[in-house]
C-alpha positions as CSV (number, residue, x, y, z in Angstrom):
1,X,-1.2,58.1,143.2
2,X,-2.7,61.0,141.5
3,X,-5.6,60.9,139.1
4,X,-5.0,61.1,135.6
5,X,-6.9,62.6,132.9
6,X,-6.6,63.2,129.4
7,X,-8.3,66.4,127.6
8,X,-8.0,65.4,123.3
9,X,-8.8,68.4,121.1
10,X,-7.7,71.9,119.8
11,X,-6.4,73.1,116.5
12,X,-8.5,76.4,116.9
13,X,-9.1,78.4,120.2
14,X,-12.5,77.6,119.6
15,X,-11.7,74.0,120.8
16,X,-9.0,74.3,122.8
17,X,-10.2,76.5,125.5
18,X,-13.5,75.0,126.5
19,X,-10.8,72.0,127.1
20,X,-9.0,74.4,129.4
21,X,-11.9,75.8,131.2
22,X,-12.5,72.0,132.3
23,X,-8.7,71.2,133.3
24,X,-9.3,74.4,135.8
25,X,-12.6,73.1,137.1
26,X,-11.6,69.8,137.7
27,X,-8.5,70.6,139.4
28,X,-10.4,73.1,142.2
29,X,-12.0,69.5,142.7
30,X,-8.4,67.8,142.8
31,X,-5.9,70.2,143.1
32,X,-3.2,66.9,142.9
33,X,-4.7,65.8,139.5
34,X,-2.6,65.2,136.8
35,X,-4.0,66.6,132.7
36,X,-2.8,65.8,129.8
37,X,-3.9,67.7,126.8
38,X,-4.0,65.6,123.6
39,X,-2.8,67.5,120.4
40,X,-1.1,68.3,117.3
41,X,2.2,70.2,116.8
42,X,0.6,72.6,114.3
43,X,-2.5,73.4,116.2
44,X,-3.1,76.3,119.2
45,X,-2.6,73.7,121.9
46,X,1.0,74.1,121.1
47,X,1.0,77.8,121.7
48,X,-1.3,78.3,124.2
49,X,-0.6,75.3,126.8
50,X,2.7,76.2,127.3
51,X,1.6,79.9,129.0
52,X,-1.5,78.0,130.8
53,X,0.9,75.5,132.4
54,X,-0.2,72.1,131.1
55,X,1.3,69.0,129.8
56,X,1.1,68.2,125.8
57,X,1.4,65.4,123.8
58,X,1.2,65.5,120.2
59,X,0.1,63.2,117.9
60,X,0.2,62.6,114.0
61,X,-3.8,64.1,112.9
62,X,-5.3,65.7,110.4
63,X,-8.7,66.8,109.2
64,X,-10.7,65.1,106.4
65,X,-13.7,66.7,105.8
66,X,-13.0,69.1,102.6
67,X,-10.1,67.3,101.2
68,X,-9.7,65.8,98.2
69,X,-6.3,64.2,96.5
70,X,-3.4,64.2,97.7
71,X,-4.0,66.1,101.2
72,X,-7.0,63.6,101.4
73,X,-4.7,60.8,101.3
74,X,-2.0,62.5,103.9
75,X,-4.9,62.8,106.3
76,X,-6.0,59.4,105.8
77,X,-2.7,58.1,106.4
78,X,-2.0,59.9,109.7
79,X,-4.8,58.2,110.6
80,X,-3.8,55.0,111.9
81,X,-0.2,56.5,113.0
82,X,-2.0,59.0,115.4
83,X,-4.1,56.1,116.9
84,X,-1.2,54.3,117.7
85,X,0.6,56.9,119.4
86,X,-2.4,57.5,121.3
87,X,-3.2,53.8,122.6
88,X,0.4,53.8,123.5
89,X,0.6,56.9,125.0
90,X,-3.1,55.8,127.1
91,X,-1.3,52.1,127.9
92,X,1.5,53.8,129.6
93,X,-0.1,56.7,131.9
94,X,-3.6,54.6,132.3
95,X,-5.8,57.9,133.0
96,X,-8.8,57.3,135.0
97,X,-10.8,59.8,132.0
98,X,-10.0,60.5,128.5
99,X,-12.3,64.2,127.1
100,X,-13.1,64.8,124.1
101,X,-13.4,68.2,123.4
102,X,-14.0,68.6,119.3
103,X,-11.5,68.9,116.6
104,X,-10.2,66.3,114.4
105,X,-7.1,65.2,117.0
106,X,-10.5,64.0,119.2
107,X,-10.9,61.0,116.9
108,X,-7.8,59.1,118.1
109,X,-7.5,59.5,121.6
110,X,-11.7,58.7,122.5
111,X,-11.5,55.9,119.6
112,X,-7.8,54.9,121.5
113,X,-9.6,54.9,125.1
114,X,-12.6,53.0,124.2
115,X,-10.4,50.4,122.7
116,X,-8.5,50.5,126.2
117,X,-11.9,50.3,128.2
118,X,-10.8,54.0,129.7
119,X,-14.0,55.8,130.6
120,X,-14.7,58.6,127.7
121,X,-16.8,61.9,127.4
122,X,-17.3,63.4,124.4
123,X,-18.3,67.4,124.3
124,X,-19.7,68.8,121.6
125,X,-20.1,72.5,120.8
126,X,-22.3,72.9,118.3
127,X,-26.0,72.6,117.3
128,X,-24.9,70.2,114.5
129,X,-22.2,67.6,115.2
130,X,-19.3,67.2,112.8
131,X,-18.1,64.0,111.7
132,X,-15.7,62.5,114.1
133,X,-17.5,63.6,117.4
134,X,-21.0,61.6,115.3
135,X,-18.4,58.5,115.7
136,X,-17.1,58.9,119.1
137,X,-20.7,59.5,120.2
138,X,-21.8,56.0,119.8
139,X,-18.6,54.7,121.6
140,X,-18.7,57.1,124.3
141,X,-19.3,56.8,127.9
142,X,-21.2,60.4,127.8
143,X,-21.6,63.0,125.5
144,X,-22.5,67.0,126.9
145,X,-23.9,69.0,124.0
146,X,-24.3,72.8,124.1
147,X,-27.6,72.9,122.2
148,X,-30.8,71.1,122.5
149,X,-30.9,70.2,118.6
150,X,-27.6,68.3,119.1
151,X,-29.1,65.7,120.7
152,X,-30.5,64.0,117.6
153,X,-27.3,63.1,116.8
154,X,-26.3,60.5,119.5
155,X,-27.9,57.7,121.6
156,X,-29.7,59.4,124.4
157,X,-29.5,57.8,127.1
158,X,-25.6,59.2,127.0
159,X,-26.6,62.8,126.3
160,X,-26.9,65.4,129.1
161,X,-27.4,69.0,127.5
162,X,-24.8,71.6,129.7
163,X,-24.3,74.5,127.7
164,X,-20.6,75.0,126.2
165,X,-17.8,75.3,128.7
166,X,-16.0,78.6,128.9
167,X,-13.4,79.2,131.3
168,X,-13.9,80.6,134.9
169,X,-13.9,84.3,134.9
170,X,-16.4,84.1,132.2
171,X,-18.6,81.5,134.8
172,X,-18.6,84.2,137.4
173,X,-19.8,87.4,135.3
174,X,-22.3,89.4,137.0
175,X,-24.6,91.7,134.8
176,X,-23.1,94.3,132.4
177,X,-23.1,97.8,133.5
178,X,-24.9,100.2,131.1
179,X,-22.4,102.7,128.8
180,X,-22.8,106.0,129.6
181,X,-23.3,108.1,126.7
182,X,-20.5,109.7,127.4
183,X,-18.0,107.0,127.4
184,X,-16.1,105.8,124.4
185,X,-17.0,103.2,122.4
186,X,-14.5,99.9,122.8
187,X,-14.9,97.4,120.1
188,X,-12.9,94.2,120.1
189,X,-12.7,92.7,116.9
190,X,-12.0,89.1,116.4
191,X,-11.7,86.8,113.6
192,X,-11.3,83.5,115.7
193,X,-7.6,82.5,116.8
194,X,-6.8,81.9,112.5
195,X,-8.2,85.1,112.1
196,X,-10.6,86.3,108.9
197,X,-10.1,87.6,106.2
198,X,-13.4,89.3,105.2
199,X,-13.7,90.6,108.8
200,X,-10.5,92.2,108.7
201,X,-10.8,93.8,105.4
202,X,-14.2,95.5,106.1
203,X,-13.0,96.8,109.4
204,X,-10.3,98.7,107.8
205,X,-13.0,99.6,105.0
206,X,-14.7,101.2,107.3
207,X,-12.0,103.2,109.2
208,X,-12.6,106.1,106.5
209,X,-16.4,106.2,107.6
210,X,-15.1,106.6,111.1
211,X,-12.7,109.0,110.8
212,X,-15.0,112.3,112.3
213,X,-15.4,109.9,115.5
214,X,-12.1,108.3,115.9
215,X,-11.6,110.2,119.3
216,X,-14.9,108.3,120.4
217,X,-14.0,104.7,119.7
218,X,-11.4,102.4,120.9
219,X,-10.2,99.5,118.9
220,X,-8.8,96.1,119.6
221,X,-8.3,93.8,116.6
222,X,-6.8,90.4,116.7
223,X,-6.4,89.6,113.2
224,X,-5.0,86.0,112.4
225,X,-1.3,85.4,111.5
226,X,-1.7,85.9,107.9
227,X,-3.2,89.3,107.4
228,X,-1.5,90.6,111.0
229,X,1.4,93.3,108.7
230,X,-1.4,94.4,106.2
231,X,-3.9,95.3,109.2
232,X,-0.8,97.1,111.3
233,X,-0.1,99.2,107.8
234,X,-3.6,100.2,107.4
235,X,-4.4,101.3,110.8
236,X,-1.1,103.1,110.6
237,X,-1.9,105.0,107.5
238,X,-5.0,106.3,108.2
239,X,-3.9,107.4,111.8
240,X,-5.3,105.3,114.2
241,X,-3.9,104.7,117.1
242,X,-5.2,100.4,117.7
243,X,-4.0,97.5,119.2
244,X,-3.7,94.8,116.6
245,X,-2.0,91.2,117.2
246,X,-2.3,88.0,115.3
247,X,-4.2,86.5,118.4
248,X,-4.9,88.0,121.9
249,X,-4.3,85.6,125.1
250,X,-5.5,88.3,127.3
251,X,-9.0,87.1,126.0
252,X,-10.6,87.8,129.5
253,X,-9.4,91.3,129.9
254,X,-10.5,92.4,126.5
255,X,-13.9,91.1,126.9
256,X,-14.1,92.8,130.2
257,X,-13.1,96.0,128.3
258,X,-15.1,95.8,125.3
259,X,-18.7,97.4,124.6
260,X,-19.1,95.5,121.6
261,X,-17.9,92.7,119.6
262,X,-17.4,92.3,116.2
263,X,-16.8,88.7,115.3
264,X,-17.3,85.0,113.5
265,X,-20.1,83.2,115.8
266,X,-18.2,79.9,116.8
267,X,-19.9,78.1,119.5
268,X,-17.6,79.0,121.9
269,X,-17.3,82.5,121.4
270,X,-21.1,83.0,121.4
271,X,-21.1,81.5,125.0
272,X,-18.1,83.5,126.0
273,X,-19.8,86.9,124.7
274,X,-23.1,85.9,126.2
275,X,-21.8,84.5,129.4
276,X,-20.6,88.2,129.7
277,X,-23.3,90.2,128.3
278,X,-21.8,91.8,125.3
279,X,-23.5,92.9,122.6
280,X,-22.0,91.6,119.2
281,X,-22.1,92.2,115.3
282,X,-21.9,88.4,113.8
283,X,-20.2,87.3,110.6
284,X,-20.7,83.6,110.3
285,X,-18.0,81.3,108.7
286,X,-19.8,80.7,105.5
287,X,-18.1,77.6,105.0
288,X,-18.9,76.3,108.4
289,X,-20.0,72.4,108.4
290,X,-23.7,72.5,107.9
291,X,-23.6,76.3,108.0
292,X,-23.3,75.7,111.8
293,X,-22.1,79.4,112.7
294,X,-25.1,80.9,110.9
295,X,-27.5,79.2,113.1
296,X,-25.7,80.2,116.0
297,X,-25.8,83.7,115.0
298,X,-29.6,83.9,114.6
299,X,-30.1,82.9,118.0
300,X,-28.7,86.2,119.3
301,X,-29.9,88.0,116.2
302,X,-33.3,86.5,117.0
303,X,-33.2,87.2,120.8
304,X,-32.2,91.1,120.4
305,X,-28.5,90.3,121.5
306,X,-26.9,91.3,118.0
307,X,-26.5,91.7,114.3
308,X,-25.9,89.0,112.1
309,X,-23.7,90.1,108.6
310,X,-23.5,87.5,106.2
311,X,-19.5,87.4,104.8
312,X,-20.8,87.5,101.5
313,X,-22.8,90.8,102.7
314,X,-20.1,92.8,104.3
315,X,-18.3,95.6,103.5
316,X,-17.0,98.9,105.8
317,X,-20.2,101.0,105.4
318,X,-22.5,98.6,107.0
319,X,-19.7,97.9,109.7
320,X,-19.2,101.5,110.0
321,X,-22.9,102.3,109.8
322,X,-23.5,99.5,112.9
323,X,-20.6,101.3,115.0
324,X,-21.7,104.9,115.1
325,X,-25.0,103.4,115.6
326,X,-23.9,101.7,118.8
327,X,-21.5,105.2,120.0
328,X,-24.9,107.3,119.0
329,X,-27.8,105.1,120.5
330,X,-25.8,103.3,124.1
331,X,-29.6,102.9,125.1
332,X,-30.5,100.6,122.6
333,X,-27.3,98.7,122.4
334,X,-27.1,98.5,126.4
335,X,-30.9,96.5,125.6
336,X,-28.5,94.3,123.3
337,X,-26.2,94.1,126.0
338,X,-28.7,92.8,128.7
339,X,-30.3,90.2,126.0
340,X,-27.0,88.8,125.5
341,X,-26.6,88.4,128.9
342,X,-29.9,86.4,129.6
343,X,-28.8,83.6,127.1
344,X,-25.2,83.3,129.0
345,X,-25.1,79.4,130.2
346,X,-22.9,80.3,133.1
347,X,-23.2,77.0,135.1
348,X,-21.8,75.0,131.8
349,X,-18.5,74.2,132.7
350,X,-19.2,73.1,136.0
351,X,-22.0,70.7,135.0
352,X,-19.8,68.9,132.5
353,X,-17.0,68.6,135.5
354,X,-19.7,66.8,137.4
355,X,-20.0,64.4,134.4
356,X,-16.2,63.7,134.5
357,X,-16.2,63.1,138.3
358,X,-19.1,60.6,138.1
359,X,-17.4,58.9,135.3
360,X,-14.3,59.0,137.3
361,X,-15.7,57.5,140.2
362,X,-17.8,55.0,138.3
363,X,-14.3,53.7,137.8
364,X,-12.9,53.7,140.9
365,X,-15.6,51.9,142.6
């Protein structure tokens, strides 16, 4: 009989595919092992696991940190509903593992298997732990954490610090190449997979700045569903020639391609853009729990790998300003370039595998 595993978390990309990045490892372990993704019908997971060829199974969840009234109360009482749907969802298959990989839909399958006596590991991405992974921390079996200052947080004799997880090809990069100064410029812009809105409006701000080098610079912009029409009719006005989609699942190949990144600094971006070397302009979520993204930020700002914007700071002529200073100077951003590369935790994904497989056979024996 195979062995099952559950993978709980998503609603953002940010979440989701650290989850994914694990299913892969584990199953160049056990090719025959059978994953589950844990989710909700709203969130990425319902997009994205489709195309990556794995199971979901949604349950009723919702977030409750920011909410007040009456979407306070509609959180609270999907609650109990999503619990139940995962302990009976965890009572039928009986997986060997349930992950927890961040994101509110965490809380009920962890809190579900823990109940069940199913082995649990909890990953958490950030320096500063939000609410529900705090909670499943003291119930879990183990918990990986992606920065050092995370481990506060959680009982330690559970803790093992492995760098976020970020998905294969990413694991594998070898050092950047230097851009010639010749070569154009390729900037990938992302807002995260719900997009931003300040990101997306100083990037067009800045298109008029640009104008003398547009034949120098390539864009790529993956702008969120909501502001995906007014992006398209501003690139289109002003004559540039740009890919732009509400979200990009070619995420590998246009990080290859890109020369810099322009971006929020989620955890599991940052690892994504260091793992490969790439030089990056950060605007940090300013609404981030405990201003989370900023710190993140300041580690690459601090260790010469990029810029950090503020969102309250931001406007086209700075972002226009930073671009022609990466297409004039390739020397000094190539510098960025290598930097970012030296902080990549490569080995991350495969470290918190190992923890799953222990866990796994802990059982078994």
């Amino acid at each position: 009989m195979p062995i099952r595993v559950v993978i709980a978390g998503g609603g953002t990309g940010g979440h989701l595919y650290p989850g994914i990045a694990l299913a892969r490892k584990l199953m160049e372990h056990d090719a025959e092992m059978e994953i589950t993704f844990i989710g909700t019908e709203r969130g990425i997971e319902s997009r994205v696991l489709p195309k990556e060829g794995f199971a979901l199974k949604t349950i009723a969840s919702a977030g409750l940190v920011g909410k007040r009234g009456i979407s306070r109360l509609i959180s609270l009482l999907k609650l109990p509903v999503g619990i139940l749907q995962a302990m009976a969802y965890l009572i039928f298959n009986r997986p060997a593992l349930v992950v927890g990989v961040g994101g509110y839909v965490s809380g009920p399958a962890v809190f579900s298997a823990s109940l069940l006596g199913i082995p649990t590991l909890v990953h958490e991405q950030n320096a500063y732990p939000g609410v529900t992974n705090r909670v499943l921390g003291k119930l879990a079996d183990r918990v990986c954490i992606s920065f050092e200052e995370a481990r506060n947080f959680f009982p330690n004799k559970k803790v093992m610090l492995t760098g976020n997880m970020i998905r294969k090809t990413f694991s594998e990069a070898s050092e950047p190449a230097p851009r010639a100064p010749d070569k154009k410029l390729n900037v990938l812009i992302l807002g995260g997979s719900q997009g931003a809105r300040s990101i997306n409006k100083a990037v067009t701000e800045a298109l008029p700045h640009l104008q003398t080098f547009k034949d120098q610079i390539n864009l790529v912009h993956q702008t969120g569903e909501a502001d995906a029409d007014n992006v398209k009719d501003e690139y289109q006005k002003q004559n540039w020639k740009t890919e732009v989609a509400p979200f990009l699942y070619d995420m590998e190949v246009q990080y290859r391609s890109a020369d810099l990144v322009i971006s929020r600094a989620g955890a599991t971006t940052l690892a994504e853009i260091t793992a490969l070397g790439k030089p990056a302009i950060l605007i940090p979520f300013p609404f981030a729990t405990h201003n989370h993204q900023e710190k993140n930020a300041r580690v690459l700002e601090t260790a010469g790998a990029g810029v950090v914007i503020l969102d309250r700071e931001v406007d086209g002529s700075k972002l226009a300003d930073l671009i022609q200073d990466a297409l004039k100077r390739p020397e000094a951003w190539n510098d960025r370039a290598q930097a970012s590369y030296q902080l990549g935790q490569r080995d991350a994904t495969k470290q918190v595998a190992e923890q799953c497989l222990q866990l796994i056979n802990l059982k078994a024996a």
